[in-house]
Each structure stands twice: as C-alpha cells, then as structure tokens.
C-alpha positions as CSV (number, residue, x, y, z in Angstrom):
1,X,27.2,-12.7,-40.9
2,X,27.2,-16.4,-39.6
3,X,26.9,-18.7,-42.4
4,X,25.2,-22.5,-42.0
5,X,28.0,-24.8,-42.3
6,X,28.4,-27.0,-45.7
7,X,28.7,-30.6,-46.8
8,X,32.2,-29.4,-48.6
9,X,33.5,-27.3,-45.7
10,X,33.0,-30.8,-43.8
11,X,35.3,-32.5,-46.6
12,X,38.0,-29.7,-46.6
13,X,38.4,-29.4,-43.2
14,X,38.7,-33.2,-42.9
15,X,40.7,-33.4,-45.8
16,X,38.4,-35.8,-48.2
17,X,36.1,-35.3,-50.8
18,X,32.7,-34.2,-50.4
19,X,31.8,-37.9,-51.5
20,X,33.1,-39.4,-48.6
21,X,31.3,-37.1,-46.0
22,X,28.2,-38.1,-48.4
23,X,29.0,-41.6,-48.0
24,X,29.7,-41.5,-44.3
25,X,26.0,-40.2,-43.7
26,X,24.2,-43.0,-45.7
27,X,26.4,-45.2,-45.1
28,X,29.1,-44.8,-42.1
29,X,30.5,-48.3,-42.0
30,X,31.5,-47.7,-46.1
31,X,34.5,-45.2,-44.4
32,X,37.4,-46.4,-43.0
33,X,37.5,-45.9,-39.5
34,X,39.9,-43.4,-39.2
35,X,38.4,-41.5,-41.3
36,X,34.6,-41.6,-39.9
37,X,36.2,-40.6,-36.6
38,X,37.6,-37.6,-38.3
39,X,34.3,-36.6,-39.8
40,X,32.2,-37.0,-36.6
41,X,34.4,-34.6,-34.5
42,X,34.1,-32.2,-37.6
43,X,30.7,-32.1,-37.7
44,X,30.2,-31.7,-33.8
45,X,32.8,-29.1,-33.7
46,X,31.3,-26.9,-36.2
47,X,27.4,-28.2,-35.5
48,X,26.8,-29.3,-39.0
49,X,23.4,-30.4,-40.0
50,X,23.0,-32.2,-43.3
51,X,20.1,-31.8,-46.0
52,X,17.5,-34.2,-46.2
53,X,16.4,-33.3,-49.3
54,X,18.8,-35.3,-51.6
55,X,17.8,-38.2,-49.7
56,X,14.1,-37.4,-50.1
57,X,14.4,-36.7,-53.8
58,X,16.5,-39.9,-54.2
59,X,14.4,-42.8,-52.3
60,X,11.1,-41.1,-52.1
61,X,11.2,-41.3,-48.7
62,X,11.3,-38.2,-45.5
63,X,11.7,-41.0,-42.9
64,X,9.5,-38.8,-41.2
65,X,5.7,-39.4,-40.0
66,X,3.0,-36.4,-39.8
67,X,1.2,-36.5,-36.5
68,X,-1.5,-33.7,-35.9
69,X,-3.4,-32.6,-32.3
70,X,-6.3,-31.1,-31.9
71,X,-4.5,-29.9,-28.8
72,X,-1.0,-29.3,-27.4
73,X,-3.0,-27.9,-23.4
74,X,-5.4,-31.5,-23.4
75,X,-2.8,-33.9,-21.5
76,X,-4.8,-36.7,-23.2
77,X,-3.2,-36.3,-26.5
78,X,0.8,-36.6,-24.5
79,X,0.4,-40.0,-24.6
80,X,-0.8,-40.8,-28.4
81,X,2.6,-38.2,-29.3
82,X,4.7,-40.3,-27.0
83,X,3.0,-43.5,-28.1
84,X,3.6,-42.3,-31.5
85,X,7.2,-40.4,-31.2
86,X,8.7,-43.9,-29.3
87,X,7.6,-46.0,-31.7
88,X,8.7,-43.6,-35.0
89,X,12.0,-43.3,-32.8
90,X,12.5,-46.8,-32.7
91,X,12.6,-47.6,-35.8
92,X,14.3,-44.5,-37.5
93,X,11.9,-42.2,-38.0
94,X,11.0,-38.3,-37.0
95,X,7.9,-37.3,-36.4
96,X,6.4,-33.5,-37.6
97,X,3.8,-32.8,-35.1
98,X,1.0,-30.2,-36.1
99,X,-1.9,-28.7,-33.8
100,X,-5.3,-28.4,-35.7
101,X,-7.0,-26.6,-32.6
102,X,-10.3,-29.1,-33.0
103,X,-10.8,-27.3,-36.2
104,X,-11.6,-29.2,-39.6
105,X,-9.9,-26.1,-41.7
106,X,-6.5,-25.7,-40.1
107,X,-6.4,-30.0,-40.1
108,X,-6.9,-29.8,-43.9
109,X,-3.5,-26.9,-43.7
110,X,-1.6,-29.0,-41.7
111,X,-2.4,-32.0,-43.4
112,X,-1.4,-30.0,-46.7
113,X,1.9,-29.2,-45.6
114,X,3.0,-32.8,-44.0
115,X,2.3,-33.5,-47.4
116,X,4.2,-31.2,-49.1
117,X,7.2,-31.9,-46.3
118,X,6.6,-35.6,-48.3
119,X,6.1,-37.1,-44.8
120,X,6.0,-41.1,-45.3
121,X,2.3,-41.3,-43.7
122,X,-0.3,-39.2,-41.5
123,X,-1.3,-40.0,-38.5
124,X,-4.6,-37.9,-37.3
125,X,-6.8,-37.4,-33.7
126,X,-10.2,-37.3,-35.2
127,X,-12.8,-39.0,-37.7
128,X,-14.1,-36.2,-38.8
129,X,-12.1,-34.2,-41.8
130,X,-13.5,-31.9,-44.9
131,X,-13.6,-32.9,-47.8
132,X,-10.4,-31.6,-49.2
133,X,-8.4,-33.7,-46.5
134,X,-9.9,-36.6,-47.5
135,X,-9.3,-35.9,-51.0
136,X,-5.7,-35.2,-50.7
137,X,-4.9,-38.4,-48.3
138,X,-6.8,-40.5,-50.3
139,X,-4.9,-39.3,-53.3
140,X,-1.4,-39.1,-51.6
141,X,-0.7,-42.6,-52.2
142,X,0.5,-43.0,-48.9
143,X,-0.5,-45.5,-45.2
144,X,-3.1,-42.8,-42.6
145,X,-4.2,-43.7,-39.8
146,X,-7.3,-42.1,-37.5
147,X,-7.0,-42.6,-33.7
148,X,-9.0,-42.4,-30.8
149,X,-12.6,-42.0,-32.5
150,X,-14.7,-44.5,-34.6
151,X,-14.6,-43.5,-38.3
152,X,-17.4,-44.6,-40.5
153,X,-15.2,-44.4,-43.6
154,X,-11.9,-44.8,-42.4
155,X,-9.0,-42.7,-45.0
156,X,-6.8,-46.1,-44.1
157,X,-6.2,-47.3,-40.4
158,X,-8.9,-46.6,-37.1
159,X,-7.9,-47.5,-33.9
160,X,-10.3,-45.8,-31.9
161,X,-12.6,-46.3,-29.2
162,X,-16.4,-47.0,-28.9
163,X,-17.1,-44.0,-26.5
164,X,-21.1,-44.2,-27.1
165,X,-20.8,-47.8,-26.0
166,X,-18.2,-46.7,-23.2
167,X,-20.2,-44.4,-21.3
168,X,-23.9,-46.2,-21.8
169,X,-22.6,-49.1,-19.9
170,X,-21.4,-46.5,-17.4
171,X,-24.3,-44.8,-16.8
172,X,-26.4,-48.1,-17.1
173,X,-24.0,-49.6,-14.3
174,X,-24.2,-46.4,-11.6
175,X,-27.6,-46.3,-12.2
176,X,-28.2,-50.4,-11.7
177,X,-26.6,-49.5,-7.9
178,X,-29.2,-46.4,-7.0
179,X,-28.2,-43.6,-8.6
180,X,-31.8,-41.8,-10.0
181,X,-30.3,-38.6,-11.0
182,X,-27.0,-38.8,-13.4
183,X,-25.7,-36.0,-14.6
184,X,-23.1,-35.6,-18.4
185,X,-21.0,-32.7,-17.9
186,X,-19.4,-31.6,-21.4
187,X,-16.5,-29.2,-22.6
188,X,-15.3,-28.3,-25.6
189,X,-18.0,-30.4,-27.4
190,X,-15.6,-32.0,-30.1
191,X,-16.7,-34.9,-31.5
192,X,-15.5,-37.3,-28.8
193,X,-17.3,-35.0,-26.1
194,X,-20.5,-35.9,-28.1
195,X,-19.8,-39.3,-28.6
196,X,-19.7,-40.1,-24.7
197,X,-22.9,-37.6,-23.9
198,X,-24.4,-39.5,-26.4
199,X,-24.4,-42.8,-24.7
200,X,-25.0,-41.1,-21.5
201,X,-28.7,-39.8,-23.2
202,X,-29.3,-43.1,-24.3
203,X,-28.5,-45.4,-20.7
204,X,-30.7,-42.4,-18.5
205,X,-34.0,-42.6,-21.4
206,X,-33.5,-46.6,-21.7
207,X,-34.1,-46.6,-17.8
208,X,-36.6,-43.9,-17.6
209,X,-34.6,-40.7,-15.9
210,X,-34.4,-37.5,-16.7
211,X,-30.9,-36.6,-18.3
212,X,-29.5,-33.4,-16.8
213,X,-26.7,-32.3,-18.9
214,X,-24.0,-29.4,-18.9
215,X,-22.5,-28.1,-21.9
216,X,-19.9,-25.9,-22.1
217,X,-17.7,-24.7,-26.0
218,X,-15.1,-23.9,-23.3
219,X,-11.9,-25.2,-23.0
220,X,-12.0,-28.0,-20.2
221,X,-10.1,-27.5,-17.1
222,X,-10.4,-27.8,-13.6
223,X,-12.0,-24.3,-12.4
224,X,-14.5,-25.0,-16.0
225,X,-15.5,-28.8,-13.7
226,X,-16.4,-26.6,-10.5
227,X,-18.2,-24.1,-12.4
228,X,-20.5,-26.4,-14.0
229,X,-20.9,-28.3,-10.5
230,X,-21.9,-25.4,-8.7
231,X,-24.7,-24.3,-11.5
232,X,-25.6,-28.1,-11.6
233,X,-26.2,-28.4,-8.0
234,X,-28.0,-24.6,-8.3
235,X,-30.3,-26.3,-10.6
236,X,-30.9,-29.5,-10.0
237,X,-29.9,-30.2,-6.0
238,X,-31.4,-34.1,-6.6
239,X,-28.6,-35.1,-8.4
240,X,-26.5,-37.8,-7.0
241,X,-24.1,-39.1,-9.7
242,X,-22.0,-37.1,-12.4
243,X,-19.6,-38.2,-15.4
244,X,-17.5,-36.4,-16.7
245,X,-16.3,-36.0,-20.4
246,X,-12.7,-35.7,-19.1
247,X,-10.7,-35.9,-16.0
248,X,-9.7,-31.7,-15.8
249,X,-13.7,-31.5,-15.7
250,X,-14.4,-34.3,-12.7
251,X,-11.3,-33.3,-11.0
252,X,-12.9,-29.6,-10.9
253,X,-16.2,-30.9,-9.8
254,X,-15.2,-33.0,-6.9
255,X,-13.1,-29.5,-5.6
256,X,-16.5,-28.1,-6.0
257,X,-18.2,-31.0,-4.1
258,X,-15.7,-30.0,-0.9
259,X,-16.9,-26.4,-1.2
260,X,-20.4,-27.5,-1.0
261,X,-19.9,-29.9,1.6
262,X,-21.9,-33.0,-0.6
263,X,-20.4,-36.0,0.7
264,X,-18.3,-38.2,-2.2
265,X,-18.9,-41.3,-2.8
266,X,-21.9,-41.6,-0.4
267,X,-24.4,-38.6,-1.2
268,X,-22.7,-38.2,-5.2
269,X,-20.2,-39.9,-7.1
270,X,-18.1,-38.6,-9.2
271,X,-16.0,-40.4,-12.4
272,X,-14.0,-38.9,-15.0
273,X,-12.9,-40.4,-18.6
274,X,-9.0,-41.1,-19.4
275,X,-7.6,-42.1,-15.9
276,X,-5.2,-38.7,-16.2
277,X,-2.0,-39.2,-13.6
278,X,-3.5,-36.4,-11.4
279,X,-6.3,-38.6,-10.5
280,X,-4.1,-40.2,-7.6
281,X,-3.3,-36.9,-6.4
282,X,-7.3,-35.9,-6.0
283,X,-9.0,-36.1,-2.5
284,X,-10.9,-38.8,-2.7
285,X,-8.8,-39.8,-5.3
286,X,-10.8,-39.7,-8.6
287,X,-12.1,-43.0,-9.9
288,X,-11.9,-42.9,-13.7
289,X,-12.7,-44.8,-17.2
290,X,-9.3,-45.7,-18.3
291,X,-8.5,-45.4,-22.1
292,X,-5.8,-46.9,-24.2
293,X,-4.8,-43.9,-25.9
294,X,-0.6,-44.6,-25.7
295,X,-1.0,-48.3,-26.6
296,X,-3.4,-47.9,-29.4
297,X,-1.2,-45.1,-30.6
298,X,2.2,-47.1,-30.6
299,X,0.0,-49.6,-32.7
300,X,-1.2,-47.9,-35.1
301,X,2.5,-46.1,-35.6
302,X,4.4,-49.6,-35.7
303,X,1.6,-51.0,-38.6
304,X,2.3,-48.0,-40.5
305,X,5.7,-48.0,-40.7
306,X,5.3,-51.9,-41.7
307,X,3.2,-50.7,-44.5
308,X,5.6,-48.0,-45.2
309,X,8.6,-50.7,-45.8
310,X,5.9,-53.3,-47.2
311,X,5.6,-55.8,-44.7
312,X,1.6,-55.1,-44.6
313,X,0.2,-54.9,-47.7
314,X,-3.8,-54.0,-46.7
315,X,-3.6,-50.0,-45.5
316,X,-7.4,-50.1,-44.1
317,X,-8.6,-51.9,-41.1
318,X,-10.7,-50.6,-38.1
319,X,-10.2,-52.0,-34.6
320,X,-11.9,-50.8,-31.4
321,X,-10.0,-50.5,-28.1
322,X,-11.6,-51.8,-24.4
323,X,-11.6,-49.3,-22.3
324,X,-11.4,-49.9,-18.4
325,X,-11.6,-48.0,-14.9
326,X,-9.4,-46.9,-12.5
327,X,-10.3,-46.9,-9.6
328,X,-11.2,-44.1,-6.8
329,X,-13.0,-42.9,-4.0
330,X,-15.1,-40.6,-5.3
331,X,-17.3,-43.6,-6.5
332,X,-18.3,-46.6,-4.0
333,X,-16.8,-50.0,-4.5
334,X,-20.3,-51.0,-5.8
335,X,-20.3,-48.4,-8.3
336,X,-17.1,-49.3,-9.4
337,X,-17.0,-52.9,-9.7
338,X,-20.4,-52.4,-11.9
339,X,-18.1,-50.5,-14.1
340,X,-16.1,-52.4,-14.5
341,X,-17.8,-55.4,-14.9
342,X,-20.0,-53.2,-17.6
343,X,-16.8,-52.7,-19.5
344,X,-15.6,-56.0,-19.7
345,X,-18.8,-56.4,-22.0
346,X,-17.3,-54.5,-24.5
347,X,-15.0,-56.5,-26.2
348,X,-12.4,-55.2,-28.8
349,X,-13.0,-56.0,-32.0
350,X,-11.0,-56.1,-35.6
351,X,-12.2,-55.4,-39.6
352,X,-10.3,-55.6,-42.6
C-alpha cells in the first residue's frame, strides 16, 4: 500500500529535524543554504505535499479565496476565473472554484463549504442568494464580493454591470436608425438574461413597437440561437433587428440568417452581448456589446485581498462597469456607431 509521504520522512532522509523542514516551508531563507537545497530535491524526489492546516490553525488564514460559477460550459465566466485566478496568483493566494449551476440551493452548499475550507473571502457571479447565504457571509466575518450583476443589498463588494441600462440604450439606438421590429432572444433566463430583456421591453414600449421576444430555460448555444431564429422568423417575418442575451445565441442566429437567405446587416441586424473571441471568426463577423467581465474581476480580487491584509478597511462599496461594442458586420456602421455612442452615456459610477 503506497503511503503519502511525511513531514518527518522529509527530515530523516535529509538528515535534520522535523523543525527545520517546518522552518524551511514558512520560512526558506531561515535555512542555511545547503541545507534548503537538500530539502527541495527531497521533497521533489519523493513528491511531498505539506499540510496547510497547521498554518490555517496558526494564523487564521487559508491563503485561499472561494470563487463560485454559475457555470463551468458559459465561456463568459473564463474570464472572471482568470481575472480572478491571476490576480489571487499574484499575490500568493489559491483560489477554490465551485459551480452553483444558476441555482440559489447548491450556491448556499458551496458557499458552506468555502467556509468551512476557512477560505480568506468569497467571491460570487450573482446578486441573488437565499437567505441562509446571506446569513452565513454576513456572519463569517470575512471581505465578499458580488460580480457582474447589480445587487440592491450588496453582502460586501459589487462590481457589476447596469444590463437594464445596457441594452435600453441598445435598443433605443438601432431603433433611432430604422429598425421598427426588434426582437430580445433569451436563454437560460438567469437573472442577468432578465435584466437585459428587461431594458429591451422598456426602449421598444417607450418608442411605441411591439416587443417580440423569445424565451428559452435552455442552456444557450449556437444550434439553441438558430432555433429561436427560425421560429422568430416563422412568426413574425417583419422583423428586422435582433439582440441577443449572449454571443452562443446571436452567433446561432446569424447561421440561421444564411440558411434563410435574410441579408445581414441590410435586411436584419444582428448583435450579441459579451464580445466572445468567436465573434471574429463569424461570417459577417458578429458585432457585439463588449463587457468588462476580466477587468472588473481582477478588481474586485486585488480590493479583497487588500482588505484581507488590512490596507482597506470599508468591505462594502458598489461600482457599475461601462460596457462597450465591438464591432461587426452583422450590424451597419450606422447601427453601430449609435451604439456606441448610446453607451458612452452610461457612465461608471462608485458608492461607498
């Protein structure tokens, strides 16, 4: 039977006390060189991996930061981990990564056990949380943080971004160059989905359209995007613009708009949310609301770990991200400069 290798086989095969080996992990430059040469080729040799539990127990501290996912499919959510995992890197810290499926329950498990793992702070992908979550974060004495949505009682830190806002300025824009009948394809219908059909209802009623919307609980991807075009276009031939919750769904229903023949940008538009890397690789390529979800996560992670070691005192303070647009063919260049100009409007803003 293989047995994990021990902090005192280290010492005996090196020929020093278990102390020393101790010492040489908080401390290598407190052993004599000679000596922390010896140890390291030791411990590669025999692929020793030392406890962090006496540390734990000792400083009160994991060096470690709890990330959870709703989703480890969505590419959207690779750059808040690798905002967040650079970052936590950077500065000494691991990061314990946990998928709550867009589900409130399994957050609140996976919340419980970075918690019992004593991670240093918790770092979450939604607003919304039971009650229980809130409870224990609030309780845990430690720095949170929510990204990407708009928390109305934020547990400590919210960097998020204003997707009502986001997408009523880009309706309101396609519409100010034409466009009488926008369409809001949704997936999933998380909260963020909700968020942006929201302020797509809101831009078509203020200017007196009809809103033709497709829903879907469905995972989004890019055979879900085609689907919903095709049905859209089944439905309601007249329409002439669509946005997209996501990038997977718009990418999908510009395939669909070949299939159909419907010419893109002239006869329909098409604009996705999140300016995914694929979107250069789309025929037209696809033009896209660009979100800052890998610099507002490396934020967020480098003001936590500052609160962890006590440079930042205040652990609550909300702060809204601009979005912008990549640009594409599958909307015109009027279409997009609106956009873009429509965003601009939207400034970022801070509270503490």
């Amino acid at each position: 039977m293989i047995r994990r290798p021990r902090l005192d086989d280290i010492a005996s095969k090196v020929g020093v006390t278990r102390m020393t080996v101790s010492r040489y992990f908080n401390d290598p430059s407190s052993v004599a060189k000679a000596t922390r040469e010896k140890i390291a080729k030791v411990i590669e040799e025999s692929g020793f991996i030392p406890s962090r539990v006496p540390a734990i127990m000792s400083r009160s501290s994991s060096m470690a930061l709890g990330l959870v996912v709703p989703s480890f499919s969505n590419s959207v959510f690779t750059d808040v981990i690798d905002g967040v995992e650079k970052s936590a890197r950077d500065a000494g810290y691991s990061v314990l990564l946990m998928h709550s499926g867009y589900d409130e329950k399994r957050e609140e498990e996976e919340v419980a056990a970075l918690l019992s793992y004593q991670a240093d702070a918790v770092i979450l992908c939604a607003a919304g949380h039971s009650d229980l979550t809130r409870l224990r974060l609030g309780k845990s004495g430690i720095p949170c943080a929510e990204l990407l949505s708009i928390s109305e009682d934020p547990l400590g830190l919210n960097y998020g971004i204003d997707y009502t806002s986001t997408f009523r300025a880009a309706t309101r824009a396609v519409i100010s160059c034409g466009r009488k009948a926008v369409a809001y394809f949704g997936a999933r219908m998380d909260e963020r989905t909700i968020e942006r059909e929201s302020g797509y209802r809101e831009a078509v009623e203020q200017d007196g359209l009809k809103a033709i919307c497709l829903n879907t609980q469905a995972r989004s991807n890019f055979s879900l995007g085609r689907d919903l075009m095709i049905t859209a276009i089944k439905k309601h031939p007249e329409i002439d613009c669509v946005l997209c919750t996501n990038d997977d769904v718009a990418l999908g229903a510009l395939i669909a708009c070949q299939t159909l023949k419907i010419k893109v940008p002239d006869d329909l538009s098409v604009i996705g949310c999140n300016a995914l890397d694929f979107c250069e690789a789309a025929y037209p390529t696809l033009c896209s609301i660009s979100t800052p979800r890998y610099e507002l996560a490396k934020k967020a992670t480098l003001d936590i770990i500052s609160m962890i070691g006590g440079k930042k005192k205040n652990w609550r303070g909300k702060r809204i991200w601009e979005c912008g647009l990549k640009a594409g063919g599958s909307a015109t260049v009027r279409e997009q400069k609106a956009i873009s100009e429509a965003l601009k409007t939207l400034s970022a803003s801070d509270t503490h």
